[in-house]
N, C-alpha and C positions, 0 to 999 in steps of 0.2 A: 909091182906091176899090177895097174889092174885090168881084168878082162873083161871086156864090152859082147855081150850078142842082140840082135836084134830081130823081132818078133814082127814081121814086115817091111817091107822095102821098095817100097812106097816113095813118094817125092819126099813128104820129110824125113825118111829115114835118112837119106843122102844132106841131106842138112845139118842135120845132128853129126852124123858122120864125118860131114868134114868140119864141123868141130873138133870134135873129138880128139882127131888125128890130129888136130895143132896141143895136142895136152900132151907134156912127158907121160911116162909109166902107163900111156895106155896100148892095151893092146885090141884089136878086135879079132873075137873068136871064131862065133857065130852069126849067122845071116840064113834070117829064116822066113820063105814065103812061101806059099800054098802053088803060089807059081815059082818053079824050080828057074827060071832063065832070067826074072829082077835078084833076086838074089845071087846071081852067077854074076850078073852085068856091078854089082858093087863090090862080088868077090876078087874083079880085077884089078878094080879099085883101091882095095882097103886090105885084101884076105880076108881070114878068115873062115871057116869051113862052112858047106852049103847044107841047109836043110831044106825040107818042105813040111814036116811034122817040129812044132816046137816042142814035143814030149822028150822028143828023141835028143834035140839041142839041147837041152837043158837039163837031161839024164847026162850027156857027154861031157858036157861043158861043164862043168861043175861050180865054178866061180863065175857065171853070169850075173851081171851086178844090173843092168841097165835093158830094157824090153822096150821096143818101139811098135808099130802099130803100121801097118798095110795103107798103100793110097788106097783112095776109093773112087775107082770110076765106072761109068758104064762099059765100058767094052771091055771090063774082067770078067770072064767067065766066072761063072757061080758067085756073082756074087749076092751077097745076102743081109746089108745095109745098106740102109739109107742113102743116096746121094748127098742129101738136105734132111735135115730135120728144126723142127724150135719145138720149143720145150716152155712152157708156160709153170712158173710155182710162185707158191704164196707161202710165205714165210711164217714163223711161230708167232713173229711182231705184228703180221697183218701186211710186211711190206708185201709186192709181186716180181718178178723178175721175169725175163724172155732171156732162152737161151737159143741162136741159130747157130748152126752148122751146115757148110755145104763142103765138099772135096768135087766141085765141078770148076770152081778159080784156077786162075795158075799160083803158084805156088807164093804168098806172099801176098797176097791181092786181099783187102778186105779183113784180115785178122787185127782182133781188137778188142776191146769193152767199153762200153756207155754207160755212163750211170747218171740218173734223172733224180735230181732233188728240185727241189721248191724254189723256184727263181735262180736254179742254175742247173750244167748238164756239166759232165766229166768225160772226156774223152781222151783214152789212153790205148797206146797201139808200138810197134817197138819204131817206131822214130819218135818220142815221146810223149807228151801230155797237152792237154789243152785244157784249160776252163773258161765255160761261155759262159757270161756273169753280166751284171752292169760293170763290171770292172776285170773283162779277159785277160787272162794271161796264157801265154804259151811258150812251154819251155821243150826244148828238142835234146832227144840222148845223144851222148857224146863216148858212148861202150855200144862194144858189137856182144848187148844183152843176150845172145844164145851161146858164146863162147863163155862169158860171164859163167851162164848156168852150168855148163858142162864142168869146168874148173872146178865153181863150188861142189858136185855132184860126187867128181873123181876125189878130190881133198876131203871131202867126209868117210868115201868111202876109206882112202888110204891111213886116214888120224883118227877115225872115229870120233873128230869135231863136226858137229852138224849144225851148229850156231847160224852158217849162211844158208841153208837148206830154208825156203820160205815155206815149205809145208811140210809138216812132219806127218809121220805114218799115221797118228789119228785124224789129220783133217784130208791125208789121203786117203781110209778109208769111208768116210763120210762123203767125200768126192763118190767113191764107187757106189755108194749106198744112191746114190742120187742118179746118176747112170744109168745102175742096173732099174731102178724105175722110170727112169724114162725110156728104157727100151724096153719093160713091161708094156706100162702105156700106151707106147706106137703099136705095137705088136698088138694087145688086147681091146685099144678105143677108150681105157677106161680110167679114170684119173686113180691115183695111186697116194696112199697117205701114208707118210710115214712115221715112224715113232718119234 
């Protein structure tokens, strides 16, 4: 069995969630939000025990394997991110990138990647792919891609194979190194370089 808590509950938390609940051997422990009444409202849902401090969850919980992340809208009291953000970097090659974010969509609206090369564009979002070329193609997903991830997520946890895991804990924490400077950044006005 493995145990699931989540660290916000949030509209995608509930996404994730009812994944999840379609996987044998999971169970969900914890449900953790700063506001005590979203984390009640997927307790009835799912179970799970309520928190509003994740120190405290995750002192309890012992076997939390899985951490999700809070919606973010205006009418949350206190709250202290971004609505929207973009995130502008230039790479070690000289490429540049733009990253946005907004949690003002409805849930589902607009998630996705572009990527811009030299007489073509890529565009990939989970009903599939496109490429805008002299010569387009577009191929549509035929997997419910967040059931997918959830599956391979519990099966590494459970076998300790992590062969389907598309990022592993180095390019996860290179993810967070890139993050926590962008929300340097925002916060200070001030470009941020990294090692």
């Amino acid at each position: 069995m493995v145990k699931v808590g989540f660290i916000g509950c949030g509209g995608m938390a509930g996404v994730h969630l009812d994944k999840l609940k379609q996987i044998e051997d999971v169970q969900i422990v914890g449900l953790c939000d700063i506001i005590e009444e979203k984390a009640r409202v997927y307790n009835q849902k799912y179970g799970g025990n309520v928190y509003t401090d994740h120190r405290v969850m995750l002192d309890r919980e012992k076997s939390v394997h899985s951490l999700g992340y809070r919606g973010l809208l205006t009418d949350i009291p206190e709250n202290d991110v971004d609505d929207a953000s973009s995130a502008n970097l230039k790479f070690k090659s000289g490429a540049v990138g733009n990253f946005s974010t907004t949690c003002i969509l409805n849930p589902g609206v607009g998630m996705g990647l572009e990527i811009a090369l030299k007489h073509m564009m890529i565009k990939a979002d989970s009903s599939g792919y496109s490429i805008i070329s002299e010569q387009p193609q577009e191929v549509k997903a035929t997997n419910d891609y967040l059931l997918d991830i959830e599956k391979s997520f519990i099966e590494a946890i459970k076998t300790g194979d992590r062969s389907k895991i598309k990022c592993n804990y180095e390019d996860g924490m290179k993810t967070l190194e890139v993050t926590l400077a962008v929300n340097e950044s925002i916060k200070t006005g001030k470009t941020i370089h990294l090692k």
